[in-house]
C-alpha positions as CSV (number, residue, x, y, z in Angstrom):
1,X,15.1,23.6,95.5
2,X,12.0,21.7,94.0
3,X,12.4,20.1,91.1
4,X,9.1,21.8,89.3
5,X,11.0,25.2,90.1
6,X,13.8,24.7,87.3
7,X,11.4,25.6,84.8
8,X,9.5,28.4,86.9
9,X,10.0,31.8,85.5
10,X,9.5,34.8,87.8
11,X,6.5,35.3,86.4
12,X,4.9,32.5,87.6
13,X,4.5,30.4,84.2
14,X,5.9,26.6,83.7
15,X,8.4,26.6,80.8
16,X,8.6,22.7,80.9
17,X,7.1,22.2,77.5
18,X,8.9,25.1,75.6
19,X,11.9,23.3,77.0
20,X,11.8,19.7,75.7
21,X,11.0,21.6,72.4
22,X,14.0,23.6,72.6
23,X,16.3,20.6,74.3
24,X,15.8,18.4,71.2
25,X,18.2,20.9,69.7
26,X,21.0,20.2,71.0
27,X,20.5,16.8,70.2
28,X,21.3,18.0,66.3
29,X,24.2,19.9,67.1
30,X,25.5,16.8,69.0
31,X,25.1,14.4,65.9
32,X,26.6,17.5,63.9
33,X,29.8,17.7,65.9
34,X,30.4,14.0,67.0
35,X,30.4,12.9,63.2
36,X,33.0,15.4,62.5
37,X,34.9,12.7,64.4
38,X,34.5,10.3,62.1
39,X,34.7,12.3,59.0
40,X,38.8,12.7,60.2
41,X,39.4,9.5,60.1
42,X,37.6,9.1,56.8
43,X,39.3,11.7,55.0
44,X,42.7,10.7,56.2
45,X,42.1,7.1,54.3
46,X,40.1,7.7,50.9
47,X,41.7,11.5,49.8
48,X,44.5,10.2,51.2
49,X,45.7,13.7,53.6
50,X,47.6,14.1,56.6
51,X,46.3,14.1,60.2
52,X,47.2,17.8,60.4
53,X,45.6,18.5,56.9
54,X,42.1,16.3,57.8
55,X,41.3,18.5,61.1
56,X,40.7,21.2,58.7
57,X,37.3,19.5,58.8
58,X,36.6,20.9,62.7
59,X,38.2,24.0,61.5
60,X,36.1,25.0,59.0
61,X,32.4,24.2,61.5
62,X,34.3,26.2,64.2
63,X,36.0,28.8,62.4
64,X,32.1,29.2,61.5
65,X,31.3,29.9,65.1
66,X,33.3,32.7,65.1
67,X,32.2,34.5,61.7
68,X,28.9,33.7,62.7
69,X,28.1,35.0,66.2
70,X,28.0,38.6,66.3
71,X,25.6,38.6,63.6
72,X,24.0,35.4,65.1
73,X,23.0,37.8,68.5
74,X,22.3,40.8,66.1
75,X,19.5,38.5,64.7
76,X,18.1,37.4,68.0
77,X,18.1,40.6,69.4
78,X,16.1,42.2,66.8
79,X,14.1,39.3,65.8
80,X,13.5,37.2,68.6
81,X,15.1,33.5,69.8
82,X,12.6,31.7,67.3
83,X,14.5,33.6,64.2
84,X,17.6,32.1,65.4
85,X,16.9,29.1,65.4
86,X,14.8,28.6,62.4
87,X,17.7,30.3,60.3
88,X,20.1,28.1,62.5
89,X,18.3,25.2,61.3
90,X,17.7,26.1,57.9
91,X,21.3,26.5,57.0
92,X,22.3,23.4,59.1
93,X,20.1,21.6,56.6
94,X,21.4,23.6,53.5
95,X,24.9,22.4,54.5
96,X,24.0,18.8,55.2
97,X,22.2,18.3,51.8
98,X,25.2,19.5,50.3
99,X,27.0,16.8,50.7
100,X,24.9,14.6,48.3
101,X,26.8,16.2,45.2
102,X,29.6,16.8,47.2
103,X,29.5,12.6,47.9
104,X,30.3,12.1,43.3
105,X,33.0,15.1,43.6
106,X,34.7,13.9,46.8
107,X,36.6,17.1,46.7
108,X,37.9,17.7,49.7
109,X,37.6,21.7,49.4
110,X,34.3,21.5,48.3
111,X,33.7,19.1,51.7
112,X,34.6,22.1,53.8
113,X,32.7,24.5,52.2
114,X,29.5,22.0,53.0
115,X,31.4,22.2,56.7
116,X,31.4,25.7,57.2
117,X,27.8,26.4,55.9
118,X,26.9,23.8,58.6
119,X,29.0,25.7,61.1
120,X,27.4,28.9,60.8
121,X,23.5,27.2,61.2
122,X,25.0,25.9,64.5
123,X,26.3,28.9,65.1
124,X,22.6,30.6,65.2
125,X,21.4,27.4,67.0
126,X,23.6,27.6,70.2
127,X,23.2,31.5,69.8
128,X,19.6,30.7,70.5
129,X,19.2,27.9,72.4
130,X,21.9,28.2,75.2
131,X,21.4,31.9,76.4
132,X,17.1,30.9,76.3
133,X,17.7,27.7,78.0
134,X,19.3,30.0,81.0
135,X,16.3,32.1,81.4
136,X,13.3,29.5,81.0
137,X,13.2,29.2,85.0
138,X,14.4,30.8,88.0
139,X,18.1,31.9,87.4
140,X,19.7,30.3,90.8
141,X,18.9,26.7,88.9
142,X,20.3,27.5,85.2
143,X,23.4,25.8,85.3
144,X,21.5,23.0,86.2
145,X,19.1,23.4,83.6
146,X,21.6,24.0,80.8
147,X,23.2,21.0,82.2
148,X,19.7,19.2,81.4
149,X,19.6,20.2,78.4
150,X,23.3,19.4,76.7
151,X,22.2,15.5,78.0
152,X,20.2,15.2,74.7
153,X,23.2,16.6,73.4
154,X,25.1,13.9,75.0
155,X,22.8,11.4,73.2
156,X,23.6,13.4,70.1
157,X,27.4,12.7,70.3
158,X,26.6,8.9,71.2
159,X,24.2,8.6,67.8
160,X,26.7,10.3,65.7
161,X,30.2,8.0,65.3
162,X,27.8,5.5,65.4
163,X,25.9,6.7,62.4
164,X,29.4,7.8,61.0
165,X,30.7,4.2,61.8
166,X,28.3,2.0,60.4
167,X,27.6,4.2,57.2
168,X,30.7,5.5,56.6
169,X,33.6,3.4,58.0
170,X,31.5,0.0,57.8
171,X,33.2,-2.9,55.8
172,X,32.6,-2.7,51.6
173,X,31.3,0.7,52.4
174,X,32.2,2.9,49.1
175,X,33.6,6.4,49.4
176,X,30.5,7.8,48.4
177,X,28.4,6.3,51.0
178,X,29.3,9.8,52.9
179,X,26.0,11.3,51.5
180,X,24.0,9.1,52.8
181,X,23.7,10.3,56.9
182,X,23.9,13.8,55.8
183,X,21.1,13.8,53.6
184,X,18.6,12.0,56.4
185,X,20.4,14.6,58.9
186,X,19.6,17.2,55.9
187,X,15.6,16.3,55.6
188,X,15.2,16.2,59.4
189,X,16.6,19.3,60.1
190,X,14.8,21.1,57.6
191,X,11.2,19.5,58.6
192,X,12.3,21.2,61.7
193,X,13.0,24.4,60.6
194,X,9.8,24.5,59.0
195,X,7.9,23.3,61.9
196,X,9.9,26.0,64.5
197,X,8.6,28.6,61.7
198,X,5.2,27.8,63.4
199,X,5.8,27.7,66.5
200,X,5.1,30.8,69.3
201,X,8.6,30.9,71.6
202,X,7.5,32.9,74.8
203,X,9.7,35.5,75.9
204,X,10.5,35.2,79.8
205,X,10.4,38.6,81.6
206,X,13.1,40.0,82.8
207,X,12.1,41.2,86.1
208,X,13.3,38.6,87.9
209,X,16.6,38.6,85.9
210,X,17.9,42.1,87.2
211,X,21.1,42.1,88.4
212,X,22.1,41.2,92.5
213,X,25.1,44.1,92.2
214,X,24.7,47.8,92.4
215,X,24.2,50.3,89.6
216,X,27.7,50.9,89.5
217,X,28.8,47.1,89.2
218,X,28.5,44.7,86.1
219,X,25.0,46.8,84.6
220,X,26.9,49.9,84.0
221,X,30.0,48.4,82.9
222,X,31.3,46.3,80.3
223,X,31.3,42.9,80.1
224,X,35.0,42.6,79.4
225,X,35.4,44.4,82.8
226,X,33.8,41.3,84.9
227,X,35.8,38.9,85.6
228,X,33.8,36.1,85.8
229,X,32.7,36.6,82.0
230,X,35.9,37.7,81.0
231,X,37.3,34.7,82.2
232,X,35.0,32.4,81.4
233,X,35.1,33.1,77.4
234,X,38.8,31.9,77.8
235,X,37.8,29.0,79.9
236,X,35.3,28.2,77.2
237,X,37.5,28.5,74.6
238,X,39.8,26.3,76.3
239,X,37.5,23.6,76.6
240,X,36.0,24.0,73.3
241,X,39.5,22.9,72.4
242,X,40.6,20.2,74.2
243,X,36.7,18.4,73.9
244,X,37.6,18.8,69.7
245,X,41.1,18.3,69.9
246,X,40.3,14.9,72.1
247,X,36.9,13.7,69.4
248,X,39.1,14.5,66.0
249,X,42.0,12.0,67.2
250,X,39.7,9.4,69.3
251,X,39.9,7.1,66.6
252,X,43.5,7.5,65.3
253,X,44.7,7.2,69.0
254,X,42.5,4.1,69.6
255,X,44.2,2.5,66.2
256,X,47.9,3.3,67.3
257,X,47.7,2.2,71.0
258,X,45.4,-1.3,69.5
259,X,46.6,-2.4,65.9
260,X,43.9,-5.3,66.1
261,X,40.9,-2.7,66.0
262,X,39.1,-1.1,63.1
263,X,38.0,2.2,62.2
264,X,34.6,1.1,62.3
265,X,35.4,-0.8,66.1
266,X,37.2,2.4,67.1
267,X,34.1,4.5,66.0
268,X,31.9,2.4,67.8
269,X,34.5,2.3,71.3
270,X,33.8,6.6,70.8
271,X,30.1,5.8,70.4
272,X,29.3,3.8,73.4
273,X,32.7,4.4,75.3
274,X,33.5,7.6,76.0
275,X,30.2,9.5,74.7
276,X,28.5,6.9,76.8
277,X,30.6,8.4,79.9
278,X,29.9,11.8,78.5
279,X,26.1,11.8,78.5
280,X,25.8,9.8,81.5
281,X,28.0,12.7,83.1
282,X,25.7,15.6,81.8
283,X,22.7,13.7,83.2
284,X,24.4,13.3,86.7
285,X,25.7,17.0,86.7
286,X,22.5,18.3,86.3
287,X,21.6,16.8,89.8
288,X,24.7,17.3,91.5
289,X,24.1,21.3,90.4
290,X,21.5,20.7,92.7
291,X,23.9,19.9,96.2
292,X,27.0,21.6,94.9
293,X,28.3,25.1,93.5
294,X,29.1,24.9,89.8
295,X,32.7,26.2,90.8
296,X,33.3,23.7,93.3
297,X,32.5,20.9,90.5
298,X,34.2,22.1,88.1
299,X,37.6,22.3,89.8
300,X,36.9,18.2,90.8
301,X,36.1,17.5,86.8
302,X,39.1,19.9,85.4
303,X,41.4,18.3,88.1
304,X,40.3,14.5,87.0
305,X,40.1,15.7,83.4
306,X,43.7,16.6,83.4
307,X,44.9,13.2,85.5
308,X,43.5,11.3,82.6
309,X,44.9,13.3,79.9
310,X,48.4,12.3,81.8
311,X,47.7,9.2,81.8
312,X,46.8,8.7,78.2
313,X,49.8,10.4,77.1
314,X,52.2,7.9,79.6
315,X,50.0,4.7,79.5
316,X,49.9,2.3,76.3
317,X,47.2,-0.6,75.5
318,X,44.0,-1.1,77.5
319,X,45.1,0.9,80.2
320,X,45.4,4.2,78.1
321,X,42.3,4.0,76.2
322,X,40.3,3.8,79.5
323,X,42.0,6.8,80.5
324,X,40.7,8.5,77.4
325,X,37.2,7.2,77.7
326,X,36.9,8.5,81.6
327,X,37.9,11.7,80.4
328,X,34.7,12.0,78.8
329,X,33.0,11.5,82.4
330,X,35.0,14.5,83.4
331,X,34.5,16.9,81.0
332,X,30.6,16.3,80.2
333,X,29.7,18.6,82.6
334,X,32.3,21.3,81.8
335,X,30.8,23.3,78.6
336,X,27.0,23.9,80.2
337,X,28.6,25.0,84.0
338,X,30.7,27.4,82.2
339,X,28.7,29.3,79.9
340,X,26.2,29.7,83.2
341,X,29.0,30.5,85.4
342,X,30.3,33.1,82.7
343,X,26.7,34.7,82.4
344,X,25.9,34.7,86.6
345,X,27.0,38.4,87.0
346,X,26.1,39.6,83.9
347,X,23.3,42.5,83.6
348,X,19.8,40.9,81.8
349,X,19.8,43.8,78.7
350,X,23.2,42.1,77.8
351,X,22.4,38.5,78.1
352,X,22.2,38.2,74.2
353,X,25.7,40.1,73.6
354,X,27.8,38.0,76.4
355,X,26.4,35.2,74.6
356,X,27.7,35.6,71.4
357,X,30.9,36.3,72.5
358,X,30.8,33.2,74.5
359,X,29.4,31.1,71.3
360,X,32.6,33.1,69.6
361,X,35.0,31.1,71.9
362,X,33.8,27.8,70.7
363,X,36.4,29.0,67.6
364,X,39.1,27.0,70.2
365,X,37.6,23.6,68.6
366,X,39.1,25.1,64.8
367,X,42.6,25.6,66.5
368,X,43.7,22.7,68.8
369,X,43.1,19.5,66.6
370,X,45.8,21.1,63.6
371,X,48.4,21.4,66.6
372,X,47.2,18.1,68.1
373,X,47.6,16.7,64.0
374,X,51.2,18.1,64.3
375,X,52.4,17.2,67.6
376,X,51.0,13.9,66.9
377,X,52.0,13.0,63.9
378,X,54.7,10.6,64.7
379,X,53.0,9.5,67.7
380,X,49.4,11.0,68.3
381,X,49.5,10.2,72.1
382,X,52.2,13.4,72.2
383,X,49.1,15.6,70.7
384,X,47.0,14.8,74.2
385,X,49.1,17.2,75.8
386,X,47.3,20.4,74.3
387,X,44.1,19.1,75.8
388,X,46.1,18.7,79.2
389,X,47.3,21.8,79.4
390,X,43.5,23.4,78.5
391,X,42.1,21.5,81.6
392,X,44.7,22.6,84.2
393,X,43.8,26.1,83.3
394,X,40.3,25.0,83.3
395,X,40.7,23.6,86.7
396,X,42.7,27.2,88.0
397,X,39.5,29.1,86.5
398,X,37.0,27.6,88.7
399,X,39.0,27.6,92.0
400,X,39.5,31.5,91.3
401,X,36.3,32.0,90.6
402,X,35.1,33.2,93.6
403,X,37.8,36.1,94.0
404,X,36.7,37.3,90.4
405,X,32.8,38.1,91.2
406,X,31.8,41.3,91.7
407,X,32.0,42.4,95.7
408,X,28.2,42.5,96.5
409,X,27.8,38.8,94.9
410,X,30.5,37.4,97.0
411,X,29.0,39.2,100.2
């Protein structure tokens, strides 16, 4: 395949441009989530709360997600992908600004509500931007052009413990010194909002989108009934949890299995350690999309994601921390490959409505870090086994996947 063809549409035009436009969002929602990350570790020291108690912050953004999406794909169905995200960005900003009084209060409540208001604008942004992504181009390259993508996402999850670090967890740095990267991350994101408000999205055709099975397959059934969707909302929800359960306890696992370290070292080891890996993973996946089946990659990356999982929950020291920065590597590519491997065999009139449900599953990332806080409370290496046990299934998802498409896509 030619490289100029990912962003051919089957109507002949070049959605290159509309794409770095629409790619710089999920360089937002990556600052958004990765500083969640730090924001664990934060609570947990000035309010003083329990692991369990401070992943209540991931809770609240993903517990967002799945409130928000059905009406999130109502919107962009009626309204158009450029509603979406303006009103995905807007709130985002709401939310962010927020925390400027919520910085003199420092009441941890009143922290979550500024959380979940976030959560529901990033709800309407991956509503928008990952189903769009799919479709600006010819289909047979979309996983790799999601893939594309969720690398400026990558660079998002690099830029945000770092942020969170410095201004945050930094030495002398007061407890309300939180406001401070929210309310930049506030102004930008509403500039942005305001700017998308101007901006004419095309809308691709659908003619070359039509579905490879006959009438009676996936177009005149539902979407629960095919398996590779069905499936793949659990698989996403899965991974959703394991990639939040592994971010909220980064740090708190770096500190037990290192005494020496800061918080603010730790952040930084999550910064340029494993979301280093991670983006330099999404960048590689998109071009091995281009040689190898999504499914076939997947089952590599599941199988190495749960090896290092193992091996951060046996290993101590050095040797453990390296096993949770590869991890990273592994499971960079895993998000992008399965929301297009979810939406391969799924009709084009219900695009927008197997994508919500998908966005619904990211709710997994509001679940796993309390257990993880409980399980690892006493130790948080004994948490790592819920991510472990996410992957494996993972892994079993993508080497089935073949024997769960529809008959005519496997001839």
């Amino acid at each position: 395949m030619r490289h100029g063809s990912m962003f051919r549409g089957a109507d002949g035009r070049n959605y290159a441009a509309v794409f770095a436009a629409i790619a710089s969002l999920f360089f937002l929602w990556g600052v958004a989530h990765s500083i969640l990350d730090v924001l664990n570790k934060h609570f947990q020291d000035t309010l003083v709360i329990s692991k369990a108690r401070s992943a209540l912050v991931q809770a609240m953004v993903y517990g967002g997600y799945f409130l928000m999406a059905l009406p999130a794909g109502r919107v962009i169905r009626r309204w158009g992908y450029r509603t979406g995200i303006v009103a995905g960005l807007l709130l985002y900003g709401i939310g962010a600004l927020m925390f400027i009084p919520g910085g003199r209060l420092m009441s941890f409540p009143f922290f979550l509500l500024c959380l979940f208001v976030i959560g529901c604008g990033l709800t309407f942004l991956e509503t928008s931007a990952n189903p769009y992504v799919t479709v600006l181009g010819d289909k047979r390259s979309a996983a790799g052009r999601l893939n594309l993508a969720q690398s400026l996402n990558g660079l998002g999850w690099m830029v945000g413990p770092l942020l969170g670090g410095l201004l945050i967890l930094g030495e002398g740095q007061e407890s309300g010194g939180i406001a401070l990267p929210y309310a930049v991350i506030g102004c930008v994101v509403i500039m942005l909002g305001v700017l998308f408000s101007r901006l004419r999205l095309p809308q691709p055709g659908t003619e070359g989108r039509t579905s490879t099975v006959r009438k009676d397959g996936p177009a005149a059934t539902s979407i629960w009934r095919i398996g590779t969707f069905s499936c793949g909302v659990v698989a996403l929800l899965l991974y959703v949890a394991a990639q939040t359960g592994i971010n909220s306890f980064f740090i708190n696992y770096v500190l037990e299995a290192d005494p020496s370290l800061s918080p603010s070292t730790a952040a930084l080891m999550l910064s340029f350690g494993g979301m280093g890996l991670f983006m330099a993973g999404r960048l590689g996946g998109s071009f091995l999309l281009k040689s190898i089946s999504p499914a076939r990659l997947m089952v590599v990356c599941a199988t190495g994601a749960t090896a290092c999982m193992a091996a951060a929950i046996v290993l101590d020291g050095t040797a453990g921390i390296a096993a949770l920065c590869i991890t990273y590597a592994f499971e960079s590519v895993m998000f992008p490959t399965i929301f297009s491997m979810s939406l391969t065999d799924i009709a084009a009139g219900k695009t927008e409505t197997a994508s919500s449900y998908l966005i619904m599953s990211i709710v997994g990332g509001a679940v796993a870090p309390v257990f993880m806080g409980m399980l690892g409370e006493a130790k948080m290496a004994n948490g790592f086994l819920i991510p472990l046990l996410c992957f494996a299934a993972i892994a079993a998802y993508a080497t089935f996947y073949d024997r769960l498409r529809p008959r005519r896509e496997q001839a």
